[in-house]
C-alpha positions in Angstrom: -95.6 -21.8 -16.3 -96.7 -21.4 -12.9 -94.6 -18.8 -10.4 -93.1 -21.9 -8.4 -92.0 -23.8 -11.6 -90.4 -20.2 -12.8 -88.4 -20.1 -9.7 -87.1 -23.6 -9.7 -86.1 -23.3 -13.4 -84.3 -20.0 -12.4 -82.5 -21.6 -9.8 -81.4 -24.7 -11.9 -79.8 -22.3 -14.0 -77.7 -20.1 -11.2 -76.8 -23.6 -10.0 -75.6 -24.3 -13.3 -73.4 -21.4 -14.1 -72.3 -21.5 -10.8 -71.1 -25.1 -11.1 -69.7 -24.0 -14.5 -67.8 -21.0 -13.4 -66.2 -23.1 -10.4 -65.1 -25.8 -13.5 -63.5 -22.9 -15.0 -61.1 -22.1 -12.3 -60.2 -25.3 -11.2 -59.4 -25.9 -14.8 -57.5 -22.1 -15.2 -55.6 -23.1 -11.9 -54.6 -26.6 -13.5 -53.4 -24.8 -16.4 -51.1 -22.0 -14.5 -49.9 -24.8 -12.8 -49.0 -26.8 -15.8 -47.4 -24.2 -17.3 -45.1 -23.4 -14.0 -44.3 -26.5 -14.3 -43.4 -26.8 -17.7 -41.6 -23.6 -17.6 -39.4 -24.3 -14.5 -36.1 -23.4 -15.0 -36.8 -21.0 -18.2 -38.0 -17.7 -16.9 -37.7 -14.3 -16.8 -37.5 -12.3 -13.7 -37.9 -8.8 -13.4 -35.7 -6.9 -11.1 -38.8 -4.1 -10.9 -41.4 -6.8 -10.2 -39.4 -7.4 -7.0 -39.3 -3.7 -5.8 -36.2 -2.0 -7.8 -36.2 1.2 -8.7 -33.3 1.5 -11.3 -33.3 5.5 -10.5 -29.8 5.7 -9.8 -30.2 6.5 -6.3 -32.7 4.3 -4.6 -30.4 1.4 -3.3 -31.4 -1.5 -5.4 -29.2 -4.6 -3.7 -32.1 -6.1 -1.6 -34.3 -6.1 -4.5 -31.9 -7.5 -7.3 -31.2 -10.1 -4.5 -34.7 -11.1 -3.6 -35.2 -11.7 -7.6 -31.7 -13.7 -7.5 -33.2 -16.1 -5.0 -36.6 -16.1 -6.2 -35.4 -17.2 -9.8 -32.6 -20.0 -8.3 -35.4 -21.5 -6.2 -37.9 -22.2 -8.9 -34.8 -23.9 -10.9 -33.2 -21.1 -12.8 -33.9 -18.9 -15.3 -33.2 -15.4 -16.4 -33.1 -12.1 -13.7 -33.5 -9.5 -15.8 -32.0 -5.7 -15.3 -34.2 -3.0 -17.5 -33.3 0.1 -18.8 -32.2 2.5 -15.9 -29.7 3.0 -13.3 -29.7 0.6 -10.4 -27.5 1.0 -8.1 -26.0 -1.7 -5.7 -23.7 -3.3 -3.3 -23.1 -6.9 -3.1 -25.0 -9.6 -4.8 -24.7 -13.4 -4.6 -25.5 -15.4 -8.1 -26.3 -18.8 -7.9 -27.1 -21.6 -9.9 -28.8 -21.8 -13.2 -28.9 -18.3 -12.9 -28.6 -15.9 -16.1 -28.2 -12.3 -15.0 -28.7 -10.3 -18.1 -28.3 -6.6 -18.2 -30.0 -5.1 -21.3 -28.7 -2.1 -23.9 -29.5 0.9 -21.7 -29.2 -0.4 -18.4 -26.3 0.1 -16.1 -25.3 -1.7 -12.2 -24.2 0.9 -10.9 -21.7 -0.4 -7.7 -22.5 1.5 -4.6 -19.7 4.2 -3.8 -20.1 3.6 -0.4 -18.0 0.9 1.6 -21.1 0.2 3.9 -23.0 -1.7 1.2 -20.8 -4.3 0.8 -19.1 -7.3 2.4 -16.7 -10.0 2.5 -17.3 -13.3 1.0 -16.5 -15.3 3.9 -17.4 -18.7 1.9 -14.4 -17.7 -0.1 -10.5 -18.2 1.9 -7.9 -15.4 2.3 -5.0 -18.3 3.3 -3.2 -21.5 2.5 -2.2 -20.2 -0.9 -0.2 -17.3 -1.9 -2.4 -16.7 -4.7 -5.9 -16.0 -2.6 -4.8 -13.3 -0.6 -6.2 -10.4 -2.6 -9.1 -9.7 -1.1 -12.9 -11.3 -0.8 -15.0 -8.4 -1.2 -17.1 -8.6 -4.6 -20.0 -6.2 -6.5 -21.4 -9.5 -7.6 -19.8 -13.0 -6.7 -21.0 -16.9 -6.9 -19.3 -19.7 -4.6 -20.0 -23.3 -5.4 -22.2 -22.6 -8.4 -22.9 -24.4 -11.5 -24.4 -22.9 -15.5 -23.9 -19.1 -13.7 -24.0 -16.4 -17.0 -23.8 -12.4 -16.7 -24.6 -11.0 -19.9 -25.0 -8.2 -21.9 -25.4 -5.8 -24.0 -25.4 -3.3 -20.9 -22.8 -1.8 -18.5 -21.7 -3.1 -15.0 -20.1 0.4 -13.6 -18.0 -0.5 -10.3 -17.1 3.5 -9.5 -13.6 2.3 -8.0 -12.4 5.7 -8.1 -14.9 6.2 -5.1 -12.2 3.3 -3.5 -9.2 5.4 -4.2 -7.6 7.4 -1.9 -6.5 11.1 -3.4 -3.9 11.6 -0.8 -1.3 8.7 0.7 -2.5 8.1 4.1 -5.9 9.2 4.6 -9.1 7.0 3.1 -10.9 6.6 0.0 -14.2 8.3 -0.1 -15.9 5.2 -0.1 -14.3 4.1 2.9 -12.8 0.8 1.9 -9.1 0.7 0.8 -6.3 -2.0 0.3 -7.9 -5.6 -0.3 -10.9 -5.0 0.6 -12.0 -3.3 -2.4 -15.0 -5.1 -4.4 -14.0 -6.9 -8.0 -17.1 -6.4 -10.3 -17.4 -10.3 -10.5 -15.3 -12.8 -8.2 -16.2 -16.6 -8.6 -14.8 -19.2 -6.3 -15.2 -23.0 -6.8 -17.8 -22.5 -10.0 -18.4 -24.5 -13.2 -19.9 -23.4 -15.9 -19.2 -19.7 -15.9 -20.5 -17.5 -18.6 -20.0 -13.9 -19.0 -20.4 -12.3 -22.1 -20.5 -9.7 -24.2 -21.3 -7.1 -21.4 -19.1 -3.9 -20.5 -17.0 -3.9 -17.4 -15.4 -0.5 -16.1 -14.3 1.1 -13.1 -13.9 -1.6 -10.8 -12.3 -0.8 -7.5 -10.0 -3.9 -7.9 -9.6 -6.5 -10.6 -12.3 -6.5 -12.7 -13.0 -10.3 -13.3 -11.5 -12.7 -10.4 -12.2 -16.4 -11.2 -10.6 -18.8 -8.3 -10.4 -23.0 -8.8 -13.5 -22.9 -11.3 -14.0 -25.2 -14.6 -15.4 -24.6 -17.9 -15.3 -21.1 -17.4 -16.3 -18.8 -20.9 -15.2 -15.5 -21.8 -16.4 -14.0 -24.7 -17.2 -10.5 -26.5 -16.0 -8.8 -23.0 -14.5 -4.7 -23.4 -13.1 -4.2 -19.9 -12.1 -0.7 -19.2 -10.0 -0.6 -15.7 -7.9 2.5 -15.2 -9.0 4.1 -11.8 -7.8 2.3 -9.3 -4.6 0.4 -8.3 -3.9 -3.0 -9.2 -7.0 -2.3 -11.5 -6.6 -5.9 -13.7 -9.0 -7.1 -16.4 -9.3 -10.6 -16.1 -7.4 -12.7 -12.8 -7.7 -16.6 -13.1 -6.1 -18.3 -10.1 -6.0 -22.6 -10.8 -8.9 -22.6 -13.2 -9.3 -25.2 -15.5 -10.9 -25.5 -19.1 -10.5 -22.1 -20.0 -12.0 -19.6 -23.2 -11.4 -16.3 -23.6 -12.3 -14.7 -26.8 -13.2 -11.6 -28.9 -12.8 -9.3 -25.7 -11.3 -6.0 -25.4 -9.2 -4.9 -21.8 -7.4 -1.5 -20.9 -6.2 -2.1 -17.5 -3.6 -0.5 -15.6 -2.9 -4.0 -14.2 -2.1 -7.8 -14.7 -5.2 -7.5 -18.5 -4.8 -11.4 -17.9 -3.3 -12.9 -15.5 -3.1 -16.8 -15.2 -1.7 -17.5 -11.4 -1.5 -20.9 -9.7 -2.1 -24.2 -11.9 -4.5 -22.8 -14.9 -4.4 -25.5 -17.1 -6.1 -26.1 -20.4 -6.5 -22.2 -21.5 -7.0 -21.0 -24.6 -7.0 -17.0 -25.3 -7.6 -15.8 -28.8 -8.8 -12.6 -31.0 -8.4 -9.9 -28.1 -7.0 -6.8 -28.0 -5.1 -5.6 -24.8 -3.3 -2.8 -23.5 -2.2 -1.9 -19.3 0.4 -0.3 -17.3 1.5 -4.1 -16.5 1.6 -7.3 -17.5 -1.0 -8.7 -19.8 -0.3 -12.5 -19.8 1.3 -13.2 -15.9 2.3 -16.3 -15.0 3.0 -17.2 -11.4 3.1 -19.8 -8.7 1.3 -23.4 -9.3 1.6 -25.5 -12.1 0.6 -24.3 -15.2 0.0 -25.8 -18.7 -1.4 -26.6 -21.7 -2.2 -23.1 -23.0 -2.8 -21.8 -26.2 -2.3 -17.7 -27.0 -3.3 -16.7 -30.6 -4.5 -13.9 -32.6 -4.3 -11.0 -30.4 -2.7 -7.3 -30.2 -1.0 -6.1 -27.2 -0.8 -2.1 -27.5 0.5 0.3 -25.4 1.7 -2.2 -22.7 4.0 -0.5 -20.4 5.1 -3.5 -18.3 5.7 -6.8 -20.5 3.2 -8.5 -22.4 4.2 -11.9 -21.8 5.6 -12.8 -18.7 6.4 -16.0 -15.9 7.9 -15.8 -13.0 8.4 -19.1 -11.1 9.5 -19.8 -7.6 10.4 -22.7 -6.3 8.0 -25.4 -6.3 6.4 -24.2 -9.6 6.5 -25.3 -13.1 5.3 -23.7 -16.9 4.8 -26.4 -19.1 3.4 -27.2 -23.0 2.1 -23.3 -23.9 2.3 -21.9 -27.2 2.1 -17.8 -28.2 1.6 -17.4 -31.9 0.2 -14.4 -34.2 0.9 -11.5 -31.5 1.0 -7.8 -32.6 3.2 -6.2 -30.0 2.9 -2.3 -30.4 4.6 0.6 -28.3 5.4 -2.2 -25.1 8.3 -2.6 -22.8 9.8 -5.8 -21.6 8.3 -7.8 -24.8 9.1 -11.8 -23.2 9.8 -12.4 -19.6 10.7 -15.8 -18.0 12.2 -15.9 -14.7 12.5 -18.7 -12.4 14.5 -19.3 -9.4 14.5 -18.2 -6.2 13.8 -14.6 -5.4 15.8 -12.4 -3.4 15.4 -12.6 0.3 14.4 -9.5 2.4 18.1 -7.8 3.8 17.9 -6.0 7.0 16.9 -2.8 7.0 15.7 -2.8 3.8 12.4 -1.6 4.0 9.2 -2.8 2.9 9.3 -6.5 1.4 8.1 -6.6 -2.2 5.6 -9.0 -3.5 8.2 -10.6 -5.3 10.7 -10.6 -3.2 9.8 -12.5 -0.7 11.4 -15.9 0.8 10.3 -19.2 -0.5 8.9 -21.9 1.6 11.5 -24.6 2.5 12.0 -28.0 0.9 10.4 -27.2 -2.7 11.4 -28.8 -5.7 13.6 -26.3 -8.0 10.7 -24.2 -10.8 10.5 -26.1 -13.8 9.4 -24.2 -17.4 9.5 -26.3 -20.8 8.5 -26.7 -24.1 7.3 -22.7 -24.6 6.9 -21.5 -27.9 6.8 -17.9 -29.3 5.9 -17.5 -33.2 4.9 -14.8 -35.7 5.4 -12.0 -33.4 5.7 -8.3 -34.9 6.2 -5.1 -33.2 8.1 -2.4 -31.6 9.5 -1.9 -28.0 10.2 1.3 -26.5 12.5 2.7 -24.6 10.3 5.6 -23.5 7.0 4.5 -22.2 4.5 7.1 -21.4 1.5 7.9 -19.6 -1.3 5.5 -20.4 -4.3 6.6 -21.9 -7.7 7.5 -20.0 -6.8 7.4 -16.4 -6.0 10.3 -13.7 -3.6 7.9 -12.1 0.1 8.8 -12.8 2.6 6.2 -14.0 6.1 5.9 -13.0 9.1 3.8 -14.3 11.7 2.5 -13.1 15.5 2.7 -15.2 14.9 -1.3 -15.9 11.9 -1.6 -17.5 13.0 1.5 -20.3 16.1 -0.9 -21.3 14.7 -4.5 -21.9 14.5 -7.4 -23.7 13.4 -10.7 -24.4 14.9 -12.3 -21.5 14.9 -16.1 -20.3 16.5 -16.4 -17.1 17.2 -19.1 -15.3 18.7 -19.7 -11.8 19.0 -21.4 -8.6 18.9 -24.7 -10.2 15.7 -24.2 -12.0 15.1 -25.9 -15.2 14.4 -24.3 -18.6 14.3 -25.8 -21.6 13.0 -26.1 -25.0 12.2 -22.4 -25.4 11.7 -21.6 -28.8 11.2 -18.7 -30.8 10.1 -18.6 -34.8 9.4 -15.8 -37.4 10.1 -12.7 -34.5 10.5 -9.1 -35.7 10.6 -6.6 -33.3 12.0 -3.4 -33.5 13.8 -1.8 -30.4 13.9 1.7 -28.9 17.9 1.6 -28.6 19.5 4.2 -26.4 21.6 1.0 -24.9 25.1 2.4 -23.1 28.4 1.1 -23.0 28.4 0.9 -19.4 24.7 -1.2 -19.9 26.7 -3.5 -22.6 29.4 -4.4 -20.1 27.3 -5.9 -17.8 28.8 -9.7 -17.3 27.3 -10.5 -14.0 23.5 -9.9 -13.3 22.3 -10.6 -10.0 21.1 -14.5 -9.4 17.8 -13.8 -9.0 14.5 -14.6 -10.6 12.1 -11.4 -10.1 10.5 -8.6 -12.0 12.4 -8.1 -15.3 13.2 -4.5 -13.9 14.9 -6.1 -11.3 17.8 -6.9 -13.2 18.2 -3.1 -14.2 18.8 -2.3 -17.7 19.6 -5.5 -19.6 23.2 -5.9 -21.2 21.3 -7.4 -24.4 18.8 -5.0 -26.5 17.1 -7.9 -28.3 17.5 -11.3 -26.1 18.8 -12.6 -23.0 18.9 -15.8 -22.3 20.9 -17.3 -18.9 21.1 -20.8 -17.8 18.9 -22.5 -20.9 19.0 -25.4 -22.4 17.4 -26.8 -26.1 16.9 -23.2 -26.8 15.6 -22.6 -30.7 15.9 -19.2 -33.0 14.4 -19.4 -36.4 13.3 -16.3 -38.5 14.3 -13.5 -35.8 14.8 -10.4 -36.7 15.8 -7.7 -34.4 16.6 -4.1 -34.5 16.6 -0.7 -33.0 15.1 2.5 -33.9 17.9 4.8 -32.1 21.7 3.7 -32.0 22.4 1.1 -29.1 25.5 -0.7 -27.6 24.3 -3.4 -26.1 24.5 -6.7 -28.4 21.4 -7.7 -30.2 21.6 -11.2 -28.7 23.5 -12.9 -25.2 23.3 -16.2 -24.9 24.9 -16.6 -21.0 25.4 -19.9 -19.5 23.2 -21.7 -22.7 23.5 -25.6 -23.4 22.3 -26.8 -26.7 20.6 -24.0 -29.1 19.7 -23.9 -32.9 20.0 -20.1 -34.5 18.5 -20.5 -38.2 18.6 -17.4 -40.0 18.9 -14.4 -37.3 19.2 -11.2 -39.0 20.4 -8.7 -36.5 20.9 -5.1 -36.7 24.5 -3.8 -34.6 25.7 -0.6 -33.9 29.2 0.4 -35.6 30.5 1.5 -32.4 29.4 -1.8 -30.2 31.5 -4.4 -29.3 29.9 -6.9 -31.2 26.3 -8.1 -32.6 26.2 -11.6 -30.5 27.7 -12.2 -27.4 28.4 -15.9 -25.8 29.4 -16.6 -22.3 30.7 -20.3 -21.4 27.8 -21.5 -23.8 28.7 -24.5 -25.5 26.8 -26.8 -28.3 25.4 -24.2 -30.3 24.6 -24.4 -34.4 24.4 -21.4 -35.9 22.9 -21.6 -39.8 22.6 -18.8 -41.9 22.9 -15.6 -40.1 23.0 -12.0 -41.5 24.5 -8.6 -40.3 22.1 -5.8 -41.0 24.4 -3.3 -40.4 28.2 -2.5 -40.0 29.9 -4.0 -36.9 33.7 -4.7 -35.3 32.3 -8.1 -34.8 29.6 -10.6 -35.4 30.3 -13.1 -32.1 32.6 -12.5 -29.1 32.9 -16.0 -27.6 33.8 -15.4 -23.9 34.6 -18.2 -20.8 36.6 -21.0 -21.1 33.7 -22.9 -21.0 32.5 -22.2 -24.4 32.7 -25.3 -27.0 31.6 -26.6 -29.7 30.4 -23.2 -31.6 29.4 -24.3 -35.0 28.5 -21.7 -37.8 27.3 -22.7 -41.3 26.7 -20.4 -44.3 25.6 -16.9 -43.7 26.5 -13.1 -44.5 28.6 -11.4 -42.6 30.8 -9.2 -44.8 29.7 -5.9 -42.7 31.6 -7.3 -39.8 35.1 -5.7 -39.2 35.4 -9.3 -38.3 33.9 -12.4 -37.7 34.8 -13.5 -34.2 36.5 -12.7 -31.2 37.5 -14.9 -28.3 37.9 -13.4 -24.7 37.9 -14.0 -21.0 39.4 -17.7 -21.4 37.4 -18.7 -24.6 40.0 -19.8 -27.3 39.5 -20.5 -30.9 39.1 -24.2 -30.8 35.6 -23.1 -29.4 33.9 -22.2 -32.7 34.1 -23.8 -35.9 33.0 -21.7 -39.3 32.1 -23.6 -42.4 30.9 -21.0 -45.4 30.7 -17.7 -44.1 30.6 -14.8 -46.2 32.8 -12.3 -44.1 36.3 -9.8 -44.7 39.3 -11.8 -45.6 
C-alpha cells in the first residue's frame, strides 16, 4: 500500500470512531433522559448531595431546603436525612414530598430563635382555635401526598424555648406563641407521618389545622419540657387515623378542637399532665376511640367543653384502660363564666361568648368497657424538670356531665364501667347542693359532691354494668343525678361509706328506671330523693339488704315520687 493510500485509510477510520463515539453520547444522553423521565416523581434526594453537613453544628436549614425544592420541582420523590446530626430551623414541605429520616439520624431544631419564622401563609384570627402560634420546625400549607417518616428522631430542644425564671427570656429567645411545633400543617391533604420519634418540642408537637385524610401511625411522642407541650393538636380536620402511637405530654396528648369530624383513634397508649382527648369549640362528630390505655393522666382523660355555638355529636369511647388519672369523664357545656372586675387575669376558659349563638348541643356519646382507678393524689409526672401543681378540684372528681345555660345533652350513655376511686370525699364536699352554673374546667366546680358520677341538666341518660368504688373511705355519694330527665340504671353496683348519707342521691329528677342495683357495702340509705320535682322513680328487683334503709325523701320530694317493685332490703 502506497504512503498516501495508508493515510487515507487511517483517516477513514478516526472518522469512523469518531462518528461512533458521538452516536454513543447522543444515544447515553437519550437514555439519562428517558430514565428522568420515567423516574419523575420516584426519587431519592440526598440532603448531603445538596451541601449538608449533618455534624450537629453546621446549620443545615438552607441545605435540607434547597433538597425540599429540588425534589417538589421534578414531581416528588423522597428527601432523604442520613445518619448524623443535622441541625435546623424552619423548613417548608411541599407536595409529593416524602421526608424520611433514617435509624441513626436526628433533625436537630435549632436552639436559637433567629433561625426560625412565622408561617405567614397560615392565620392567627377569625377563629378561637388558630391563635396558638405560627412558628413551625417543619410546616406544609396547601399541600397534597406530604409524609415524614421514620425510623429516626426529630429533636425540637424546646427546653432551649423555656424560660428558667418568670419574667426574663428563654435562652433561645422566643417565648409564648411563638415557639416552633415540630410539624404544623395548615390546609393539607394527604398527610402522612409515621413511625418516626418526636420529642422536645418547644410547643405542641404535631399541629394539623383544616386538613383531610390526614394518617397517624406508629408515632412515640415524648413532650415534657415545655409548657402547653401537647402530642397531637387537630383543629377542624377531617378523615382522621391515628394509630399504634405512643404520647407522654404534659399537655392536651390529643386534642380534637373545632369541627374534627370523621376521627378514628385506636391502639395508643397515652399519658400527660392534661387532657388526653379535648374537645372544644366547632362542631364535632363522628368519632371513634378504641383500644387504648390512658396512664398516669393528671388532668382528665376524656374531656368536652362546649360554648355556645358548639355541638358534640355521634362519638363512641370503648375498651379504655384508665390507670392512676384524675377527672376520668368531663362534659361541660354552657356558657362560661364572664370576667368580674378586678379579677385579674382572664382564663382561657373563662372568657365571654360571642353574642347571638345557638345554645352548645352534645348527643348520642357513648362510654363502654372502661377499667381503672382515679386518684385522689396525683403526683409529679414522670421525665420532665417542670413542676406540677394542682388545684383542690381536680384531687376530688368524678365522671361529671354538666349541663347548663340552656345547652342540650342527651343520650349519654355509659356500659360495662369499673373504676375504682381514691375516696377521701368530706361531709362538707357531700353537702354541696348548688354548684356554680357554669360550664368550665372540671376543677372549676371545686371538689365534686359525687365521688363516682355527676350528672346535671341531662336528658336519655343510660347506666348499664357500672361499677364504682373507692379505695379510701368517702362521703360523698357514689352517684347524683341533679336536674336529670329520663335515665335507665341497669345493674349499678356501688360501694357507700357507712357513715354517708346515702349511696345515690336525686335532685328534682324525674322519669328514671332503676333495674337491678346492688349495695356493695353497708349504708343508712340506698336513694335520698330530694326536690319536689322528683317523679316517677321506678325501682325493680335488686339487692339492697346492707342499706339501713331503702329510701329517703327530703327538701320537698315525697314518697309518691318513687315506686319499688322487688327489692331485696331491711323490713
Amino acid at each position: 500500500m502506497t504512503r498516501r493510500k495508508t493515510l487515507a485509510a487511517l483517516a477513514a477510520s478516526a472518522g469512523f470512531s469518531l462518528l461512533g463515539t458521538r452516536t454513543l453520547d447522543a444515544q447515553a444522553a437519550g437514555n439519562e433522559e428517558e430514565v428522568n423521565r420515567t423516574n419523575r416523581g420516584a426519587r431519592l434526594y440526598n440532603v448531603r448531595d445538596y451541601g449538608a453537613k449533618g455534624d450537629g453544628a453546621t446549620l443545615d436549614t438552607a441545605a435540607i431546603q434547597k433538597t425540599v425544592d429540588a425534589c417538589a420541582n421534578e414531581d416528588g420523590g423522597t428527601v432523604l436525612i442520613p445518619a448524623g446530626t443535622f441541625l435546623t430551623g424552619t423548613i417548608e414541605l411541599k407536595s409529593n414530598v416524602t421526608l424520611r429520616i433514617v435509624a441513626g439520624a436526628t433533625l436537630l431544631g435549632s436552639g436559637r430563635g433567629s433561625d426560625y419564622h412565622a408561617v405567614d401563609a397560615i392565620p392567627l384570627s377569625g377563629d378561637s382555635t388558630l391563635e396558638d402560634g405560627n412558628w413551625a420546625l417543619i410546616f406544609a400549607v396547601n399541600a397534597k401526598n406530604v409524609t415524614v417518616e421514620g425510623p429516626g428522631t426529630i429533636d425540637g430542644q424546646g427546653a432551649q424555648f423555656h424560660s428558667p425564671v418568670r419574667g426574663t427570656p428563654p435562652p433561645s429567645g422566643l417565648g409564648g406563641r411563638r415557639r416552633p411545633y415540630h410539624l404544623l400543617v395548615y390546609r393539607c391533604e394527604n398527610l402522612r407521618v409515621r413511625d418516626i420519634d418526636l420529642v422536645n418540642s418547644a410547643y405542641h408537637s404535631v399541629r394539623v389545622i383544616q386538613s383531610k385524610r390526614v394518617h397517624m401511625e406508629g408515632i412515640s411522642i415524648h413532650n415534657r419540657v415545655n409548657g402547653n407541650n401537647d402530642g397531637f393538636h387537630f383543629i377542624s380536620a377531617e378523615y382522621v387515623t391515628v394509630s399504634n402511637c405512643i404520647v407522654q405530654s404534659l399537655d392536651d396528648a390529643c386534642a380534637l378542637f373545632g369541627s374534627c369530624r370523621n376521627v378514628t383513634v385506636t391502639n395508643s397508649y397515652f399519658s400527660t399532665r392534661w387532657s388526653v382527648f379535648r374537645f372544644g369549640g366547632g362542631k364535632a362528630a363522628n368519632i371513634a376511640v378504641s383500644n387504648c390505655v390512658l396512664h398516669q393522666v393528671y388532668g382528665c382523660p376524656i374531656k368536652f367543653h362546649g360554648a355556645p355555638g358548639s355541638s358534640f355529636e355521634n362519638m363512641s369511647f370503648s375498651n379504655l384502660v384508665l390507670d392512676d388519672v384524675t377527672g376520668p369523664i368531663h362534659i361541660s357545656v354552657g356558657p362560661r363564666t364572664p370576667r368580674k372586675p378586678g379579677s385579674g387575669p382572664t382564663p382561657v376558659d373563662a372568657l365571654p361568648q360571642e353574642p347571638d349563638q345557638p345554645p352548645a348541643v352534645v348527643r348520642n356519646i357513648s362510654f363502654s368497657n372502661i377499667h381503672g382507678t382515679v386518684t385522689t393524689n396525683p403526683g409529679q409526672m414522670e421525665e420532665t424538670t417542670l413542676t406540677n401543681s394542682y388545684r383542690e378540684g381536680e384531687k376530688h372528681s368524678c365522671i361529671a356531665l354538666n349541663c347548663v345555660g340552656g345547652a342540650t345533652m342527651e343520650r349519654i350513655s355509659l356500659e360495662n364501667i369499673h373504676l375504682v376511686f381514691g375516696g377521701g370525699g368530706t361531709a362538707e364536699d357531700a353537702a354541696r347542693r348548688d354548684l356554680p352554673e357554669i360550664a368550665g374546667e372540671y376543677f372549676m366546680l371545686g371538689p365534686m359532691p359525687a365521688y363516682g358520677l355527676y350528672a346535671r341538666h341531662a336528658h336519655a341518660l343510660t347506666l348499664s354494668n357500672v361499677r364504682l368504688e373507692t379505695a379510701t373511705p368517702d362521703l360523698r355519694p357514689a352517684v347524683i343525678l341533679d336536674h336529670v330527665h329520663d335515665a335507665s340504671i341497669d345493674g349499678l353496683a356501688a360501694q357507700a361509706d357507712a357513715n354517708a348519707e346515702s349511696a345515690l342521691r336525686f335532685i328534682d329528677t324525674r322519669d328514671v328506671l332503676i333495674t337491678a342495683p346492688r349495695l356493695l357495702s353497708p349504708a343508712k340509705t340506698f336513694l335520698q330523693v330530694e326536690g319536689s320535682e322528683s317523679n316517677d322513680i321506678l325501682v325493680q328487683g335488686g339487692d339492697l339488704r346492707r342499706a339501713t334503709k331503702p329510701f329517703a325523701f327530703a327538701n320537698g320530694a315525697t314518697q309518691n315520687a318513687l315506686q319499688a317493685e322487688g327489692v331485696r332490703g331491711r323490713s
